[in-house]
C-alpha positions as CSV (number, residue, x, y, z in Angstrom):
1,X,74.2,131.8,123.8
2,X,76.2,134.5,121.7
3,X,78.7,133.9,123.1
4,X,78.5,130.1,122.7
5,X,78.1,130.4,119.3
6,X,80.9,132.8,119.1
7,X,83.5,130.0,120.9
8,X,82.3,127.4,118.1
9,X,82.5,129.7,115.7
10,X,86.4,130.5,116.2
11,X,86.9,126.9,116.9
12,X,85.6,126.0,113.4
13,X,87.9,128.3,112.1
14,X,90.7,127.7,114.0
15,X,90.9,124.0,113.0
16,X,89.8,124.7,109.2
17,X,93.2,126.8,109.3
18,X,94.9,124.1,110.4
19,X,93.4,121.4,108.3
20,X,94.2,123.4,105.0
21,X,98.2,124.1,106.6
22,X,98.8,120.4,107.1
23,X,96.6,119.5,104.0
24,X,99.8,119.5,102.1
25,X,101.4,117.0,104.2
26,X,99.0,114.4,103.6
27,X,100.1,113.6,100.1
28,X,101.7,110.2,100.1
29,X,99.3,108.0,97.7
30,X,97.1,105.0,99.6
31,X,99.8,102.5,98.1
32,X,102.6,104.5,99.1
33,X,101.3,105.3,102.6
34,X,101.0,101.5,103.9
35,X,104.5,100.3,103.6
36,X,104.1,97.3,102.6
37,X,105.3,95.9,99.6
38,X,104.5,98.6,97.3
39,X,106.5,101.3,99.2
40,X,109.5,98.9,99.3
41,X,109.1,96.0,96.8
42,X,111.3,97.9,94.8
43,X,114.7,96.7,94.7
44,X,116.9,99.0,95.9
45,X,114.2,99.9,98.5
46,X,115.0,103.4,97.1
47,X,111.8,104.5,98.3
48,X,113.2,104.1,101.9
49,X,114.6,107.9,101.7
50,X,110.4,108.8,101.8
51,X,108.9,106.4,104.4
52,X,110.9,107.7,106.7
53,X,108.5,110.9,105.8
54,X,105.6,108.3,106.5
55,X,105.3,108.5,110.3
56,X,105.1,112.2,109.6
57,X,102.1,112.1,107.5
58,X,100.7,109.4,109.6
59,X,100.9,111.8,112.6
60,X,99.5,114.8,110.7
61,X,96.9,112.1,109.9
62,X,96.0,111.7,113.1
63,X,95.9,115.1,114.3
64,X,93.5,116.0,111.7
65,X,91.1,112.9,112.5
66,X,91.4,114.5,115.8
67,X,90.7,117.9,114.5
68,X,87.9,116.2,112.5
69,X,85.9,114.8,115.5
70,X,86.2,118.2,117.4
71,X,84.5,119.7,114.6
72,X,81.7,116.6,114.6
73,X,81.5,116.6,118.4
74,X,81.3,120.7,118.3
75,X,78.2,120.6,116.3
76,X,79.0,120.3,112.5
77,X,75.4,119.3,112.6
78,X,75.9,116.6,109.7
79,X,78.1,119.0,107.4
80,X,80.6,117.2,105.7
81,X,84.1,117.2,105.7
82,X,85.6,120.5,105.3
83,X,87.9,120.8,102.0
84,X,91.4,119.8,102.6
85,X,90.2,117.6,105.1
86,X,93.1,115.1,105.8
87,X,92.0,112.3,103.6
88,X,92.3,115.0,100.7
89,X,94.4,112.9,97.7
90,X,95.9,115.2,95.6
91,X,95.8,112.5,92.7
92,X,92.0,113.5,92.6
93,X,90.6,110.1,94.0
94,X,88.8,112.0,96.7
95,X,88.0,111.2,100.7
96,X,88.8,107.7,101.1
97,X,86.6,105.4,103.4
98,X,87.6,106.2,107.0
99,X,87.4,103.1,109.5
100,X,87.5,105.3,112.1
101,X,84.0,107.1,111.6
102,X,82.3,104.2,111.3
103,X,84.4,103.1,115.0
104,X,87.2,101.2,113.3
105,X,90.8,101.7,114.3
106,X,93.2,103.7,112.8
107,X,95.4,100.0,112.3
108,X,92.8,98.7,109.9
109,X,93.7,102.5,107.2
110,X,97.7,101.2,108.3
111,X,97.8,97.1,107.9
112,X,101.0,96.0,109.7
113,X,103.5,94.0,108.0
114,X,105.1,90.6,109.0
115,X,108.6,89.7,109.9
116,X,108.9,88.0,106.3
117,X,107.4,91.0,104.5
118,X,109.6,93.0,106.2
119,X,112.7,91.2,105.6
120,X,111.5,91.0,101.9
121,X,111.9,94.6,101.7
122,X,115.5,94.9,103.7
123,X,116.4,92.1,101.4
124,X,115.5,94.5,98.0
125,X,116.9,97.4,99.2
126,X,120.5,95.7,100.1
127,X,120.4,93.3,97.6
128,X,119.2,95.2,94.3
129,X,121.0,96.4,91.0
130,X,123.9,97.8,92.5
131,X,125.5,94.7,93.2
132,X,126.1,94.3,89.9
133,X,129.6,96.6,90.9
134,X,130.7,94.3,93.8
135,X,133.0,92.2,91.1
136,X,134.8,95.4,90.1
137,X,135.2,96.1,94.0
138,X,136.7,92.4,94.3
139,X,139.1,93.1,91.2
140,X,140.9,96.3,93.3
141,X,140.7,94.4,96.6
142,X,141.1,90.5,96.4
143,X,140.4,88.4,99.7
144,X,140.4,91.9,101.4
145,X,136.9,93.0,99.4
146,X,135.9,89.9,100.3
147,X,136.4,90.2,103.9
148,X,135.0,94.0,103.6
149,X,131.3,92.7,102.2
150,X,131.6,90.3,105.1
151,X,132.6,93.1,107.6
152,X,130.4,95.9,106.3
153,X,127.0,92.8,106.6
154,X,128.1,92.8,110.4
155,X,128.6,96.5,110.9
156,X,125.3,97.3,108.7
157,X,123.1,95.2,110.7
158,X,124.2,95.9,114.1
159,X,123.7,100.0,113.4
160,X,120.5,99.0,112.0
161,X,119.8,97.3,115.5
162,X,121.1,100.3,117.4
163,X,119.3,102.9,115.4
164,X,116.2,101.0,116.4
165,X,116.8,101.2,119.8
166,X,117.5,105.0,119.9
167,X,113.6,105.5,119.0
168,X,113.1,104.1,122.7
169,X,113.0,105.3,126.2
170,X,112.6,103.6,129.4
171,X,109.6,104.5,131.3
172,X,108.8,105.0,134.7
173,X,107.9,101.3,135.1
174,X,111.6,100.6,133.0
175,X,109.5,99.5,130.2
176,X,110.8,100.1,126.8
177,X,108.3,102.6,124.9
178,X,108.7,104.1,121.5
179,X,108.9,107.9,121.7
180,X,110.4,109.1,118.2
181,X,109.2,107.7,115.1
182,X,111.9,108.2,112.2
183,X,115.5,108.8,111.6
184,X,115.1,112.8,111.6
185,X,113.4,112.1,115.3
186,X,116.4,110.8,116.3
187,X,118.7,113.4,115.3
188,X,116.8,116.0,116.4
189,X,116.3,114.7,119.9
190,X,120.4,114.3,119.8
191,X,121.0,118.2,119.0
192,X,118.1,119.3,121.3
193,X,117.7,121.7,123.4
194,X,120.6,124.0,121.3
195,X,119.6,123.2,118.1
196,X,116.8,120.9,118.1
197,X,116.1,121.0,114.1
198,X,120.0,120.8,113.1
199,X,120.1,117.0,113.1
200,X,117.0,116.7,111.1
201,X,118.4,118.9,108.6
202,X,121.9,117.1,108.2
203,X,119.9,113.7,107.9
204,X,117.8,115.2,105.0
205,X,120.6,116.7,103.4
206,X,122.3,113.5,103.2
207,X,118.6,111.8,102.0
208,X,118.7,114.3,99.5
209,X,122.4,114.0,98.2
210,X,121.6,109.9,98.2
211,X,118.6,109.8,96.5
212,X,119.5,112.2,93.4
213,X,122.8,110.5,93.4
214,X,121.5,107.3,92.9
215,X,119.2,108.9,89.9
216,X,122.5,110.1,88.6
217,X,123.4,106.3,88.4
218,X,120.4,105.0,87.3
219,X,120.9,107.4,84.1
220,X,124.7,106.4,84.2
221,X,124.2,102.7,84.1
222,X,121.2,103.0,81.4
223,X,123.4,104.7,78.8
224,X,127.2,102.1,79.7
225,X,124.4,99.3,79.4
226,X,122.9,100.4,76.0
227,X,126.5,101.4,74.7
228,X,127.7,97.9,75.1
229,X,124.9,96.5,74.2
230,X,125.0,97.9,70.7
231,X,128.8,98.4,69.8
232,X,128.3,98.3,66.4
233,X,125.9,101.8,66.5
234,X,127.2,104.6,65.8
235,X,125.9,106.3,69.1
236,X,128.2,107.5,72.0
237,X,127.5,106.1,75.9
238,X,126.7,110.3,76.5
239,X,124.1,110.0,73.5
240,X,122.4,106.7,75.3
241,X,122.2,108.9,78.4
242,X,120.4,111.6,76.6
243,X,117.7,109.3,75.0
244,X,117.2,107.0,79.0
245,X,116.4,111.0,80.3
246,X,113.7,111.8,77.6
247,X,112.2,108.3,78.4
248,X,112.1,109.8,81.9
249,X,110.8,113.3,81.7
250,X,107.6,112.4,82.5
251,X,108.4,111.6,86.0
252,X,108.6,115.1,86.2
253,X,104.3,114.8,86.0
254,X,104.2,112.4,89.1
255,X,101.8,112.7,91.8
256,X,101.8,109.1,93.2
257,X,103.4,105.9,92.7
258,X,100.8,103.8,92.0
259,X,101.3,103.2,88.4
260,X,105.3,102.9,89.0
261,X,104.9,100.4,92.1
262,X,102.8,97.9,90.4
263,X,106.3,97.5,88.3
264,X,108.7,96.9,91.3
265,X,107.7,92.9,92.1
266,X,108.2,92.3,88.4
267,X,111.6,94.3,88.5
268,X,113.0,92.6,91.5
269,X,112.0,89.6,89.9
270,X,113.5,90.0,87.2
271,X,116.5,91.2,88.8
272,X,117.1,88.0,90.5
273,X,116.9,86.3,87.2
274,X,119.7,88.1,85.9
275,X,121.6,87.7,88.4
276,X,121.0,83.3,88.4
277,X,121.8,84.1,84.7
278,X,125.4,85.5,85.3
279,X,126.2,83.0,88.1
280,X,125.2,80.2,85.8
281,X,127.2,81.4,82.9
282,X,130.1,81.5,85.1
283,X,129.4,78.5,86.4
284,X,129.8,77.2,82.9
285,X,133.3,78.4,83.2
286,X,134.5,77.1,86.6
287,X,137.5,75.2,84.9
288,X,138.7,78.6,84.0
289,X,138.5,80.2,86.9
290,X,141.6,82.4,87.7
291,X,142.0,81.3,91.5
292,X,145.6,82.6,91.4
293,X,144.4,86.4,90.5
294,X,142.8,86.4,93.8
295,X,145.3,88.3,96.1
296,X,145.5,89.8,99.2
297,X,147.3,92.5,97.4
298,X,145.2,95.7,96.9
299,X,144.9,98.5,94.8
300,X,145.7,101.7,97.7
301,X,144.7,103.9,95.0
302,X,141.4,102.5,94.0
303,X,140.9,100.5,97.3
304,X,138.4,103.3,98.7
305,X,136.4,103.2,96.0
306,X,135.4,99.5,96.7
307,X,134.6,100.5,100.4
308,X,132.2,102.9,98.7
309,X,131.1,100.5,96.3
310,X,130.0,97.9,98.8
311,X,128.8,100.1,101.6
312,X,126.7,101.4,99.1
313,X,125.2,98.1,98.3
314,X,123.9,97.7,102.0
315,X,122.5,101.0,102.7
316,X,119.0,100.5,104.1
317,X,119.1,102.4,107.9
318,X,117.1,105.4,106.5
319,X,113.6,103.5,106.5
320,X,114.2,101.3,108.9
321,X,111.9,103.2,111.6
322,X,109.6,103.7,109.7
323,X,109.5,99.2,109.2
324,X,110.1,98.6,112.5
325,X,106.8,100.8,113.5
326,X,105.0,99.1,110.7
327,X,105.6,95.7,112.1
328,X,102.9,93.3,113.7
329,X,105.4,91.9,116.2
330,X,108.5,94.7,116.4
331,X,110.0,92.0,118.6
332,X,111.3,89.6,116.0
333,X,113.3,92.8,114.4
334,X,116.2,91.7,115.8
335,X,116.3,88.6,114.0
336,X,114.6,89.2,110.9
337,X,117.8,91.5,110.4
338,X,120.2,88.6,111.4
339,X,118.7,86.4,108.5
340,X,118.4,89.0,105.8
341,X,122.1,90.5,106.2
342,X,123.4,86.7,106.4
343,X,121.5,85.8,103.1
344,X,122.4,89.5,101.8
345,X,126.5,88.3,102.8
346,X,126.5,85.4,101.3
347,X,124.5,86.1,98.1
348,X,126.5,89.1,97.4
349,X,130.2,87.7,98.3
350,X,129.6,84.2,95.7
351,X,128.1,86.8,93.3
352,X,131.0,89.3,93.6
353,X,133.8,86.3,93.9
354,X,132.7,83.9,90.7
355,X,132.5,86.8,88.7
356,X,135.9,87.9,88.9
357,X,137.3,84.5,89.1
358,X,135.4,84.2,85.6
359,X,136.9,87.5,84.3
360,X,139.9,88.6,86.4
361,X,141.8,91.1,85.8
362,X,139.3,92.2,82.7
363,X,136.6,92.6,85.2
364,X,134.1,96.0,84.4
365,X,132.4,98.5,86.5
366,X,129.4,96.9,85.1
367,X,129.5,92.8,85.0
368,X,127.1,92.6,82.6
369,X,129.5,94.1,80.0
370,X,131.7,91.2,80.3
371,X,129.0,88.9,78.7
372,X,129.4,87.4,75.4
373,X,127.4,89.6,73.1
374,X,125.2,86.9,71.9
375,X,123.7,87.3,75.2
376,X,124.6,90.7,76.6
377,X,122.6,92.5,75.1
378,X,119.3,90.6,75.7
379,X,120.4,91.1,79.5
380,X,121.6,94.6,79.4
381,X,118.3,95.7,78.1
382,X,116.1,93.9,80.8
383,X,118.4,95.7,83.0
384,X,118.3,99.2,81.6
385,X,114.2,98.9,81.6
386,X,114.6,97.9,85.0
387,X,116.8,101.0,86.0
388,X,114.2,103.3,84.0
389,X,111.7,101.5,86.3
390,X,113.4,102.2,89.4
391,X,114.4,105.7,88.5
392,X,111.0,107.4,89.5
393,X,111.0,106.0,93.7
394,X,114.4,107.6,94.1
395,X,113.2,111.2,92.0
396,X,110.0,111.0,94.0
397,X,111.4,110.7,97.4
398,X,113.8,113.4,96.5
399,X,110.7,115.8,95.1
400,X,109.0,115.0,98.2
401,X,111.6,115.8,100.5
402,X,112.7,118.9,98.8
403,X,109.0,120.1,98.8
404,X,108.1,119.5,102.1
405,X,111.2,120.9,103.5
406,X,111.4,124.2,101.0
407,X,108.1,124.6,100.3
408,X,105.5,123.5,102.3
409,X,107.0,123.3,106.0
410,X,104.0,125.3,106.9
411,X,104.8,129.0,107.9
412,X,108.9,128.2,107.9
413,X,109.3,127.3,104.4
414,X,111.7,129.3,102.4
415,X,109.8,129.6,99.7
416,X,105.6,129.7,98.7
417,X,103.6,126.9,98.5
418,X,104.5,124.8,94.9
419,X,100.5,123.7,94.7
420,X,97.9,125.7,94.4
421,X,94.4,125.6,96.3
422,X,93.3,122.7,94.7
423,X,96.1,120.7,95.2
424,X,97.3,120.9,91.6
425,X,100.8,121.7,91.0
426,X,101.7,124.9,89.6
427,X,103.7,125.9,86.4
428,X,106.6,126.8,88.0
429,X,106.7,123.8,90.3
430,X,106.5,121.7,87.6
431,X,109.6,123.3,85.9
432,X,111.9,122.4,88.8
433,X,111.1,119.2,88.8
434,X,111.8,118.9,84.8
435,X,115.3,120.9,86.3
436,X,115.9,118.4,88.0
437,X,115.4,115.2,85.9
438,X,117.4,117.7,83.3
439,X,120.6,117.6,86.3
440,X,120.4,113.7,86.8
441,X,120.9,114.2,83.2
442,X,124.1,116.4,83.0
443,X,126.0,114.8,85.6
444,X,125.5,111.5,84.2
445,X,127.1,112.5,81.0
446,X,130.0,114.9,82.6
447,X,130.6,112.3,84.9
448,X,130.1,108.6,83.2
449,X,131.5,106.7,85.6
450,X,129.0,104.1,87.2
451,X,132.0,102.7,89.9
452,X,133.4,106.4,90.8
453,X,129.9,107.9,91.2
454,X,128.9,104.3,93.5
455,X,132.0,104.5,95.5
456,X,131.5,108.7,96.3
457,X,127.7,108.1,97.0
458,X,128.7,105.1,99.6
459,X,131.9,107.1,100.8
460,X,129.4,110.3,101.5
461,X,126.1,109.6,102.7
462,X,126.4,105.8,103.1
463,X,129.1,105.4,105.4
464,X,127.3,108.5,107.2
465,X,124.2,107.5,107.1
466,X,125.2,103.7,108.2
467,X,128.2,104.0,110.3
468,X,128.5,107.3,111.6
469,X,125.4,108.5,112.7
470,X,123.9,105.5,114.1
471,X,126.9,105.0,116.4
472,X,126.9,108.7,117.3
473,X,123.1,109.0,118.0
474,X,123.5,105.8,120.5
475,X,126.4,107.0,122.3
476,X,124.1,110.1,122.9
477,X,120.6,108.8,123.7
478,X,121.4,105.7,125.0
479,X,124.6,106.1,127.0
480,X,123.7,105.8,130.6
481,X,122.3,102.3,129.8
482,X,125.2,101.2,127.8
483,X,127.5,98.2,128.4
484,X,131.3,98.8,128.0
485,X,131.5,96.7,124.9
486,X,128.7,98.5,123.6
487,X,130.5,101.7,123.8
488,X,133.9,100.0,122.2
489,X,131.5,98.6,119.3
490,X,130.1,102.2,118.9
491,X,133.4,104.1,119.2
492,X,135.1,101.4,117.0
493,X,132.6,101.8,114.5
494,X,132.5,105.1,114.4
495,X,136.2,105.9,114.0
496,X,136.3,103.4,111.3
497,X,133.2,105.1,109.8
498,X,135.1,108.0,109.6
499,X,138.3,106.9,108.2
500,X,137.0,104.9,105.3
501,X,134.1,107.6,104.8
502,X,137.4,110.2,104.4
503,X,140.1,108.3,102.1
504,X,137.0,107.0,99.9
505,X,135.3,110.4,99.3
506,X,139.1,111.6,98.6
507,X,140.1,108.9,96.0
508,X,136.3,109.2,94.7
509,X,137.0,113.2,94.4
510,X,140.8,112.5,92.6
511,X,139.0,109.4,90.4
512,X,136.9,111.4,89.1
513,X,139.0,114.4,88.2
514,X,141.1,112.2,86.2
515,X,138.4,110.9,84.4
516,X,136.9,114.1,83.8
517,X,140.7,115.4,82.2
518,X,141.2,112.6,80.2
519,X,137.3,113.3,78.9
520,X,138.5,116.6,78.0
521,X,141.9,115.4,76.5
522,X,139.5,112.7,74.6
């Protein structure tokens, strides 16, 4: 009997240890944690960076139900859940109703999305703000960027395809079943057994570098939109930037994104508005169109940039696991990719083409700034609240990542634990997080330069991110079940990958040392 009680004893202590190690992990809001439309209804889908953390919370979720029922099944003997039990919310709303104590299934806490749903949310995350540089990329590349929004849909939606299929593995039957669960999984499996965490760590570097990056823009375009907005003050673009960042310090004091997602239907919304509104103002112009400007002549120097620009536009590969897992039939994946980078194609190369043939050679990074300015302003300023809206799923995704991976990776992280006990942040966790609002901040006014910063962002981690490691990763996991023109379409891709990844990160880099020395000169 003593020693009975003895074995439960250690057990219950044993799995309390655990539970309060992994409580950490379970800290992506209710909203945030089901994937729907919430997570990604934003348009840019720049929450996509952080569900691809979702299928790692969901199976830390799991493993602590199971943890839970050893305890109950062990002889709790009706004690409640231990603290930091894995439905702890660190927003304070307490244990949330589990279906699966009353005998519900663990499906019924995660609802499964449809095809449409799921297309709604690739659609947002390749067809958000950011198109609103695609004229600027026509202006330096005529019928070529043209061709290249065309090209980059094909080879965007085919690595999306090929990623998917890299979280499979034939089993012993030769039935396809779905072993890894994220993008990390996958690179992790591909630098196993030597250095099975090394891919996981060069995908989150280049989360990292895309999500703060596009906070850097989001700042950038905030203060070129207010600055044109309102010539006539006497307030410099830099100044603009300043005042966007104070509006957003109190991102810094996130815990979810409750409040901020009930915002993202009502942005995207209002996004495509905007957008009908530009199209039909240029519309109103068609006997003006400059046909002949459109060349097949291109800029070599600024050329790059554009393949930056536009693969930018279409990055969406890093949360596509983490939808395909969440959908009800992962069958029709396949296709609702086909429809959404068609309709992405053809929305973005009418957008991109009217607008220069409106504006020619006078084309901006920005569209918008080309307006008349008895309008412009009334649309810059739906835009810039819509950027300040969107600003807080990128910075989250990045805080989240950066926590879990610094400080709360259990007993490897570098540093201690930035929450306390309770699950309240602590002092000096709060002050990086301010730090890093504060360097969003300083690069957007060292560096103003909305198409430069676009076109180094989709040179680095985009055309990694959606040409190169896809194409690597399948060659690797997938090769002895590979077809010959699969291996051409995968080599193909990924030498191109690599070119245009190369020359645009170098004209990006030599763009914006120029810009920088004439800022100085200035």
């Amino acid at each position: 009997m003593a020693h009975l009680i003895r074995h439960k004893l250690t057990n219950k202590l044993t799995n309390a240890a655990h539970t309060v190690s992994n409580k950490s992990q379970a800290k992506v809001s209710g909203v945030f944690a089901r994937l729907g439309f919430q997570a990604a209804t934003d348009e840019e889908g720049l929450g996509f960076a952080e569900c691809d953390d979702l299928d790692y919370d969901y199976r830390q979720g799991m493993q602590m139900d199971v943890l839970q029922g050893e305890e109950e099944g062990g002889g709790m003997d009706g004690e409640g859940e231990l603290e930091g039990d894995s439905h702890y919310q660190r927003d304070g709303t307490g244990p949330r109703s589990s279906a699966l104590k009353s005998g519900g299934s663990l499906d019924e806490e995660k609802p499964k999305i449809t095809s449409w749903e799921a297309g709604w949310n690739v659609t947002n995350a390749i067809q958000g703000m950011f198109v609103l540089g695609l004229p600027y990329a026509i202006l330096h590349g005529g019928y070529l960027g043209l061709f290249l929004i065309i090209f980059a849909a094909v080879v965007c939606c085919y690595t999306g395809k090929i990623l998917i299929a890299c979280l499979y593995e034939d089993n012993e039957d030769g039935l396809k079943v779905r072993v890894r669960d994220s993008y990390v999984d996958i690179a992790n499996a591909c630098c196993a057994p030597r250095f099975p965490a090394l891919g996981g760590h060069v995908v989150n570097v280049a989360q990292i570098i895309e999500l703060i990056m596009t906070c850097i823009l989001y700042v950038v375009v905030s203060g070129n939109l207010m600055y044109n907005s309102f010539p006539s003050f006497p307030v410099s673009q830099k100044a603009w930037s300043v005042v966007a960042t104070a509006a957003l310090l109190p991102c810094a004091f996130l815990k979810n994104l409750k409040a901020v997602s009930k915002f993202s239907f009502l942005c995207t919304v209002a996004h495509f508005i905007i957008n009908i509104l530009v199209i039909a103002y240029c519309l109103s112009r068609a006997r003006e169109w400059a046909w002949e400007k459109v060349k097949f002549y291109i800029d070599v120097k600024k050329f790059p940039i554009s393949i930056g620009i536009i693969v930018f536009s279409y990055t969406s590969q890093i949360f596509l696991p983490s939808l395909e897992g969440n959908m009800q039939k992962p069958s029709e994946f396949h296709c609702m990719m086909d429809w959404t980078h068609i309709t992405a194609c053809v929305l973005k190369g009418l957008f991109a083409l009217v607008a220069y043939l409106t504006w020619a050679d006078a084309t901006k990074e920005v569209i918008t700034d080309n307006l008349p300015s008895t309008i412009r302003a009334v649309v810059n300023l739906f835009l810039v609240a819509k950027a300040l809206l969107s600003y807080p799923l990128p910075f989250f995704a990045a805080v989240e990542v950066l926590e879990k991976s610094l400080f709360q990776d259990g007993g490897r992280a570098i540093f201690p634990d930035c929450y306390g006990p309770t699950g309240q942040l602590k002092t000096w966790g709060l002050g990086l997080r301010v730090a890093l609002v504060v360097f969003t901040l300083l690069m957007a006014v060292f560096v103003p330069h909305f198409a430069l910063l676009m076109g180094l962002t989709g040179s680095l981690t985009g055309a990694g991110l959606c040409f190169l490691l896809p194409s690597l990763f399948h060659l690797k996991l997938q090769w002895r079940s590979l077809l010959w023109h699969h291996v051409f379409f995968d080599v193909s891709i990924f030498v191109i990958g690599g070119i245009c990844a190369i020359s645009g990160f170098i004209h990006s880099i030599e763009g914006l040392i120029e810009a920088y020395k004439y800022n100085i000169q200035d």
